[in-house]
C-alpha positions as CSV (number, residue, x, y, z in Angstrom):
1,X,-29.1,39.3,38.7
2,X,-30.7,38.7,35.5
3,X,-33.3,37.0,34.6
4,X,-31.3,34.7,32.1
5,X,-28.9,34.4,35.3
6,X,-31.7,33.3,37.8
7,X,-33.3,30.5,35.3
8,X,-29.5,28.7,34.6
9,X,-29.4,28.7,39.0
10,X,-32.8,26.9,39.3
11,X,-32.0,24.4,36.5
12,X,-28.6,23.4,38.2
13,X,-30.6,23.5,41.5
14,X,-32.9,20.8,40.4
15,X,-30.3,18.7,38.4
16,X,-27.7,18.3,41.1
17,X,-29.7,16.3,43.5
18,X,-31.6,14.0,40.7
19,X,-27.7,13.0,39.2
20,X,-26.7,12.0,42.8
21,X,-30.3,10.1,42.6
22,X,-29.7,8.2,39.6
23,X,-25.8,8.0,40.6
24,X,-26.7,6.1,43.6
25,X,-29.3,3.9,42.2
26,X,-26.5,2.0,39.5
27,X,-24.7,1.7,42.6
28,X,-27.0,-0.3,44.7
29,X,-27.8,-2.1,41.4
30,X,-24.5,-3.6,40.9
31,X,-23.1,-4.6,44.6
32,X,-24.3,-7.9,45.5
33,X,-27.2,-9.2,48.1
34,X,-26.2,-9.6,51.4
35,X,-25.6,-13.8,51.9
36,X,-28.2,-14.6,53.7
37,X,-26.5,-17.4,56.7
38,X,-28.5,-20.3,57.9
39,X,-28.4,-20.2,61.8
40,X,-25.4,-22.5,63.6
41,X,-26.6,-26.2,63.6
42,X,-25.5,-27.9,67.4
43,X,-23.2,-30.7,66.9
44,X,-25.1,-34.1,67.6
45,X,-23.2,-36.8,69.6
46,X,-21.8,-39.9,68.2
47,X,-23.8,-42.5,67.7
48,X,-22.4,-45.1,70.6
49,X,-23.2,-47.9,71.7
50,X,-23.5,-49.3,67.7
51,X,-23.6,-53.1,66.6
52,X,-23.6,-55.4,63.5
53,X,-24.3,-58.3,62.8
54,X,-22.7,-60.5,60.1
55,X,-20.8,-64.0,59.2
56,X,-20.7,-66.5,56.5
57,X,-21.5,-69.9,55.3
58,X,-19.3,-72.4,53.2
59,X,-20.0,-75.9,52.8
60,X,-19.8,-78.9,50.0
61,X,-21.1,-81.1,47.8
62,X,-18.4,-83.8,47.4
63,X,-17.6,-86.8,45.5
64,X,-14.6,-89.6,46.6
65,X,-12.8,-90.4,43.6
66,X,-10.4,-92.2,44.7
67,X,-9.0,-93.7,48.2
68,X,-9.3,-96.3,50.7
69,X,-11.7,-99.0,48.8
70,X,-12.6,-100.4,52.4
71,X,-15.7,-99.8,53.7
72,X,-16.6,-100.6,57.2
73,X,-19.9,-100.4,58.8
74,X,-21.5,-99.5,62.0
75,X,-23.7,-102.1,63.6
76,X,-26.1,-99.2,62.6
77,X,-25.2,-99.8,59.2
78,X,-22.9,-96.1,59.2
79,X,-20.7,-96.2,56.8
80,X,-17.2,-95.0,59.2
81,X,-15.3,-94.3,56.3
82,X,-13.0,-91.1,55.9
83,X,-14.6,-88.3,54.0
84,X,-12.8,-84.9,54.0
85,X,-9.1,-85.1,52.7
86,X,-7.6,-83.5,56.0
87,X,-3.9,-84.4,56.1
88,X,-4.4,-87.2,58.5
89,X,-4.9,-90.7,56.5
90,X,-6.7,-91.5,53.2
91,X,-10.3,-90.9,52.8
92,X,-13.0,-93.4,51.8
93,X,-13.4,-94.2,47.9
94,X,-17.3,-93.3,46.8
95,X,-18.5,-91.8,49.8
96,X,-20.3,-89.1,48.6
97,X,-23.0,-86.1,49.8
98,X,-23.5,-82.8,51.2
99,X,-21.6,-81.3,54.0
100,X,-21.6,-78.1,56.1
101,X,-18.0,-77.3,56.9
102,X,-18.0,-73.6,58.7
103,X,-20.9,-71.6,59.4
104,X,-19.7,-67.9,61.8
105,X,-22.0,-65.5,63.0
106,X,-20.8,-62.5,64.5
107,X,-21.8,-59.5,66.7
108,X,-19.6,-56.1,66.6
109,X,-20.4,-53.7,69.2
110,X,-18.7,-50.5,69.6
111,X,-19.3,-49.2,72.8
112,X,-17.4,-45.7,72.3
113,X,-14.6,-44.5,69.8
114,X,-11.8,-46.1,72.2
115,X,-13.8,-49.2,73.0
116,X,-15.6,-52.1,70.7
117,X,-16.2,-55.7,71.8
118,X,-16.6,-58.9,69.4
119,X,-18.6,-61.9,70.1
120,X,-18.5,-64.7,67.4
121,X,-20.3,-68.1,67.8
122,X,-18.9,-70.7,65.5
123,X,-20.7,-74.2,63.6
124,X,-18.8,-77.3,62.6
125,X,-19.6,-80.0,60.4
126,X,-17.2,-81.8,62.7
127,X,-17.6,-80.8,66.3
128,X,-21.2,-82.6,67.0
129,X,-23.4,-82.2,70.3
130,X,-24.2,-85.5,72.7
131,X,-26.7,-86.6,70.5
132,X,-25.2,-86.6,67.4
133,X,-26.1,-82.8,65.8
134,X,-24.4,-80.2,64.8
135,X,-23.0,-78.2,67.6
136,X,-21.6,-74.3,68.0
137,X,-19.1,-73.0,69.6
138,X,-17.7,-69.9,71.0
139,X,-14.8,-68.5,68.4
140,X,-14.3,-65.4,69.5
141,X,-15.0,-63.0,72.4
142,X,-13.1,-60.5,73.4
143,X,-12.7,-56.3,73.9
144,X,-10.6,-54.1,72.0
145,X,-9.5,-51.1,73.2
146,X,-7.6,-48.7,70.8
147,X,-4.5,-47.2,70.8
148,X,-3.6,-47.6,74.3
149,X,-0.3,-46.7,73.1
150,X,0.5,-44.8,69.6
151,X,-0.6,-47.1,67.0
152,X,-1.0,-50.1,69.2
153,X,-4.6,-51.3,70.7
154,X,-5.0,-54.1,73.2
155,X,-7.7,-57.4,73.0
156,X,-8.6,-59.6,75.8
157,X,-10.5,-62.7,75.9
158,X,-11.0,-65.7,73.6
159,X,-8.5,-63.8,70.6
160,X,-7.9,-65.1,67.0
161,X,-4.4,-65.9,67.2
162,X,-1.5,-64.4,64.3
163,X,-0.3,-68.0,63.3
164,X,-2.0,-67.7,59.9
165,X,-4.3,-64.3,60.0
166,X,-1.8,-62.9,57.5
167,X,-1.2,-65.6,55.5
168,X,-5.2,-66.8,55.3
169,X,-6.3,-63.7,54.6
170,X,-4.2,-63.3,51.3
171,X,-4.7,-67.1,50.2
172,X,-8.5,-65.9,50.3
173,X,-10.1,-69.2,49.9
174,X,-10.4,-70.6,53.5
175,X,-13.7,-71.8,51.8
176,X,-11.6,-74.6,49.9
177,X,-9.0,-75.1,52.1
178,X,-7.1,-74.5,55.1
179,X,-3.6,-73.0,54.6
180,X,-1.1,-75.5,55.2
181,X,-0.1,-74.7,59.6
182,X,-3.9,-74.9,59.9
183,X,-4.2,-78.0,57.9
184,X,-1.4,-79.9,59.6
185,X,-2.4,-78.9,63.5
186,X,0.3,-76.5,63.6
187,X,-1.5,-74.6,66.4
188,X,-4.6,-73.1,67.1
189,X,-6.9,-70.1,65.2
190,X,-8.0,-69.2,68.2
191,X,-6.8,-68.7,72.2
192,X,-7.7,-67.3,75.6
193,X,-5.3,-64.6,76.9
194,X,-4.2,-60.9,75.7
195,X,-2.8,-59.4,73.1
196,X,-0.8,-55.5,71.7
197,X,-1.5,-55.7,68.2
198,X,-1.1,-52.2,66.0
199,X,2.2,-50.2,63.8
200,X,5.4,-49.4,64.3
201,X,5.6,-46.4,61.9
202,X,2.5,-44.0,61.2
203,X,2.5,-45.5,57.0
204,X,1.5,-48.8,58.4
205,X,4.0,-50.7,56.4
206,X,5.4,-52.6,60.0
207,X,2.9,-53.8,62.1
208,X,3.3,-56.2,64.7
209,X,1.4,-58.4,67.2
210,X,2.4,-59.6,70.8
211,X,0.4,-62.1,72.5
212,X,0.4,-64.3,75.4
213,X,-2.3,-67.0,75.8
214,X,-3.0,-70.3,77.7
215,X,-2.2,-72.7,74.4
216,X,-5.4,-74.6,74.9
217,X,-7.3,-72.9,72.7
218,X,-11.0,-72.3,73.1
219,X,-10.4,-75.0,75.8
220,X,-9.6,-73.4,79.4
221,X,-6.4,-73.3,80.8
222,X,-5.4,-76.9,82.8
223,X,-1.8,-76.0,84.1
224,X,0.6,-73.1,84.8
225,X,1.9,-72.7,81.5
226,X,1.6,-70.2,79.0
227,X,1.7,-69.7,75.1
228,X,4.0,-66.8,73.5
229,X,3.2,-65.7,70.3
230,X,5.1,-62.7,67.8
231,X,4.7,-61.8,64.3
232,X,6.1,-58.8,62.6
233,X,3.9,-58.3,59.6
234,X,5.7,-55.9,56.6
235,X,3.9,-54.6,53.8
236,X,5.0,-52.3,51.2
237,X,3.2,-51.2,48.4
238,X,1.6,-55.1,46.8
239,X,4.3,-56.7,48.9
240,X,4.3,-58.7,51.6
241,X,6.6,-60.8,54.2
242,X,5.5,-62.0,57.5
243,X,8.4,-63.9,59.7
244,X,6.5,-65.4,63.1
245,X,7.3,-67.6,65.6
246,X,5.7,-68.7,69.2
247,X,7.0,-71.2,72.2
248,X,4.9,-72.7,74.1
249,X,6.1,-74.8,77.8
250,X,3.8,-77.7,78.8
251,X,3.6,-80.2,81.3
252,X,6.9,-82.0,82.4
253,X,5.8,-84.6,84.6
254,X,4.1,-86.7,81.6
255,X,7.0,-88.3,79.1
256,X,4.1,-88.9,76.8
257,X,3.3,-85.5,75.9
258,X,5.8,-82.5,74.4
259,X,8.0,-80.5,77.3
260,X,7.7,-77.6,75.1
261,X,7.1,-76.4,71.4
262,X,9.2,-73.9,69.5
263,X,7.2,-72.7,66.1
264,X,8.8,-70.9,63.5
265,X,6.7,-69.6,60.1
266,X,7.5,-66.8,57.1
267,X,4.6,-65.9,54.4
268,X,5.1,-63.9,51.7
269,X,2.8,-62.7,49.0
270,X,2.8,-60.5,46.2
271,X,-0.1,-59.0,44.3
272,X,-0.2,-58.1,40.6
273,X,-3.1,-56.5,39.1
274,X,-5.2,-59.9,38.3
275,X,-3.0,-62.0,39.5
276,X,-1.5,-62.9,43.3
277,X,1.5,-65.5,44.1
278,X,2.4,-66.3,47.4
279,X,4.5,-68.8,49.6
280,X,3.4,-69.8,53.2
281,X,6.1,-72.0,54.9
282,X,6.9,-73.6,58.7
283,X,8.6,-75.9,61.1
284,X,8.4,-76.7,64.6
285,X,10.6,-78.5,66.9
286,X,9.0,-80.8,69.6
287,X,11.3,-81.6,72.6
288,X,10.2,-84.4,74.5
289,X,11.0,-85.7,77.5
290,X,13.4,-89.4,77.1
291,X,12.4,-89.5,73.4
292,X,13.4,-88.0,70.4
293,X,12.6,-84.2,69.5
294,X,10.0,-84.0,66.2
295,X,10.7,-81.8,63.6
296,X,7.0,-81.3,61.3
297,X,7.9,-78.7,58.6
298,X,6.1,-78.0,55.3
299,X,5.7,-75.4,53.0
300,X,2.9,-74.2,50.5
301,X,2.9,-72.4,47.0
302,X,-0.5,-70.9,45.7
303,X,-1.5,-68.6,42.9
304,X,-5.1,-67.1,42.5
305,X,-6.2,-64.7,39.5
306,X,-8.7,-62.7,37.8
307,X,-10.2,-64.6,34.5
308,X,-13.3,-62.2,34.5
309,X,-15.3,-60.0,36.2
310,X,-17.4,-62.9,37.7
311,X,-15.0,-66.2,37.5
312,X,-11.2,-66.4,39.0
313,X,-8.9,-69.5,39.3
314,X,-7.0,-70.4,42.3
315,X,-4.3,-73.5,42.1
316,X,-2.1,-74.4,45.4
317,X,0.7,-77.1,46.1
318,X,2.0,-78.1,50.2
319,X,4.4,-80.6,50.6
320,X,4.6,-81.9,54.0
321,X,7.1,-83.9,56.1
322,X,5.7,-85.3,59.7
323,X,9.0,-85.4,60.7
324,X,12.2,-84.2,59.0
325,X,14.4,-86.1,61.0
326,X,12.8,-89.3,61.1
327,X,15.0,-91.5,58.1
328,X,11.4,-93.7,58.1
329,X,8.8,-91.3,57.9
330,X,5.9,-90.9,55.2
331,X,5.8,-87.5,53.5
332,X,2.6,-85.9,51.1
333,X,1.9,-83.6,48.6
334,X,-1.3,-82.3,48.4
335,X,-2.6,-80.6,45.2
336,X,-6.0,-78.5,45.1
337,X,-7.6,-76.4,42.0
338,X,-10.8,-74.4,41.6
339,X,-12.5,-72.2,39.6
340,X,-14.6,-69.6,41.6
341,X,-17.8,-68.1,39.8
342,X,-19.3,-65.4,41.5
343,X,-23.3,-65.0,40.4
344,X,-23.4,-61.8,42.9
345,X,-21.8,-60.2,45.4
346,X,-20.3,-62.4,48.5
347,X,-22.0,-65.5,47.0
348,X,-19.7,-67.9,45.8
349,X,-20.0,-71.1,43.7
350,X,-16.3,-73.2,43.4
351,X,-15.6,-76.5,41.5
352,X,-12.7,-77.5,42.8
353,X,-10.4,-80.8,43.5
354,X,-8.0,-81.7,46.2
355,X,-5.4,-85.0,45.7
356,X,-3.0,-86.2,48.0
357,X,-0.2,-88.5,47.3
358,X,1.9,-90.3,49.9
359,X,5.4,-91.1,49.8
360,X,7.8,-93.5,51.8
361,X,11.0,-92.3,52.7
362,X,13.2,-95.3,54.3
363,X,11.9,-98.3,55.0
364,X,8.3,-97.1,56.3
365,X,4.9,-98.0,54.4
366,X,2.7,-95.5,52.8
367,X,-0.8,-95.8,52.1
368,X,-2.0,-98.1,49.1
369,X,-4.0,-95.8,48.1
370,X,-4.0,-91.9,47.0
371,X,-6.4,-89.3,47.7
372,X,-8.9,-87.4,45.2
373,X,-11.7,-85.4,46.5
374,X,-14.2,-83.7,43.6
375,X,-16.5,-80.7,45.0
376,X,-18.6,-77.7,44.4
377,X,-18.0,-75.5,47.2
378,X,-20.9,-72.9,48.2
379,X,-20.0,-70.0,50.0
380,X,-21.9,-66.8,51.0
381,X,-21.5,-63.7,53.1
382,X,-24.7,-61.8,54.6
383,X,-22.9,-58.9,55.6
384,X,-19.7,-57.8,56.4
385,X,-17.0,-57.1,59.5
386,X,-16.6,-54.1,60.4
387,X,-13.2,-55.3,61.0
């Protein structure tokens, strides 16, 4: 070998091996970093038993416009003139003041994801203690326990009823006024029994609600009989339609009182994008033992919309027959308008009015006088339901 020979064989000795150097240097330049993975954190368990507490106020300051001009005094000098425009006889002309109508506060507890209970006391302008005060009550206590069966969870104990959960919850303004089975006596909000409440289909646009109850409401039970209640609430899309009925057997020994009750009611509401229309109708048939049956039936038309981001407008008619076939009977219409301004969040102030007007049908006598209420409604939240 030559010597020209033996100095190109060292040369490619020493290249070879500092190419595959460099070669293998670009590569681990470009290939990424390993991730670097955050060690498995345990699941934590959920967070049962939970509560929360929450309610709402609403009461008024009111002004008699108009009404009975009669005033008749205690030997206390009380004034025992009618105040609130409730569907039962003219109010008082001029009596004026403050009152506190509803007042709930309410304890949610869920005990597990299959389990909660509910426990609501209720306050009264109108239900009044021994001495005179303001007095509570129990609204609501029950416990819930979901889907028993697919889409359908069971309640037992003192249960708000599905008369007018539907309907009151679109109206929306409970804080003015009752809707019009509620304002008539046209059953109870609330009863002691148990109750399958949940969907038919997995959209939720048929529900439904089963109950059985004593039909003394928050009262307890005082004979054998029971209360049956259905409703088959429908909602598609902004629509809604609730038909509903319940029967109710009562005591058959006493003449003076109803043998039984048959209830029929259909709601329907539709909501636009400011604006919401709705119609809230009923009838019920009294039989009576050696007298005639009673047929009360009424129906209601209200409208509530958006006029800015703080103020809305809500307008409602009923018109209301104690007894459709009674030929001497004395029917009303009952008017009621507000304007709602909210300053914040669940605090509400409302001007509104409510007027009723009688009217005579055969040869029986209506009141003298009409009915106009002026107030400014106040109504507040401090939290909210988880349900």
């Amino acid at each position: 070998m030559t010597v020209r020979a033996c100095l190109i064989a060292a040369a490619l000795a020493v290249a070879v091996p500092c190419a595959a150097q460099t070669g293998s240097t670009a590569d681990s330049a470009a290939a990424p970093a390993p991730a670097i993975q955050a060690p498995p954190t345990p699941p934590t368990a959920p967070d049962f038993p939970r509560g929360r507490i929450s309610g709402y106020m609403f009461g008024d300051a009111y002004y008699n416009v108009t009404g009975d001009p009669n005033h008749v005094y205690s030997a206390s000098g009380a004034d025992a003139g009618k105040v609130n425009v409730d569907g039962v006889g003219p109010i008082t002309r001029d009596l004026s003041g403050f009152q506190m109508r509803r007042v709930y506060f309410q304890l949610d507890n869920d005990l597990s994801i299959k389990y909660a209970t509910r426990f609501r006391f209720e306050v009264d302008g109108k239900a009044l203690t021994s001495d005179g005060k303001i007095a509570a009550n129990v609204k609501s206590a029950y416990l819930l326990a979901k889907s028993v069966i697919p889409r359908g969870d069971f309640s037992f104990g003192i249960l708000g009823t599905p008369i007018w959960e539907s309907s009151e919850e679109f109206w929306g303004y409970r804080s003015i006024e009752k809707t019009i089975a509620d304002f008539r006596g046209i059953g109870s909000s609330a009863d002691l029994g148990v109750s399958l409440k949940g969907f038919v289909d997995g959209d939720h646009h048929l529900g439904y609600t089963a109950m059985i109850g004593n039909g003394a409401g928050q009262k307890p039970e005082t004979d054998r009989f029971k209360k049956f209640y259905f409703t088959l609430p429908v909602r598609y899309g902004d629509f809604r339609i609730e038909p509903y009925a319940d029967y109710q057997s009562v005591r058959v020994n006493v003449p003076a009182v109803n043998n039984d009750q048959q209830t029929w009611k259909l709601f329907s509401g539709y909501e636009f994008r400011k604006l919401a229309v709705g119609v809230d109708a009923f009838t019920r048939v009294n039989h009576k033992a050696g007298v005639p049956n009673q047929e009360p039936r009424g129906y209601s038309l209200f409208a509530r919309g958006v006029i800015t981001p703080t103020v809305s407008g809500v307008v409602r008619f009923d018109q209301f027959e104690p007894d459709h076939r009674a030929d001497n009977r004395v029917d009303s219409k009952l008017w009621t308008v507000g304007i709602d301004w909210q300053p914040v969040r669940d605090i509400h102030v409302i001007p509104n009015i409510e007027a009723t007007q009688y009217e005579a049908q055969g040869t029986a006598v209506a009141p003298s006088h009409h009915d106009l209420q002026a107030r400014v409604t106040f109504y507040y939240r401090f939290s909210r339901p988880q349900s």
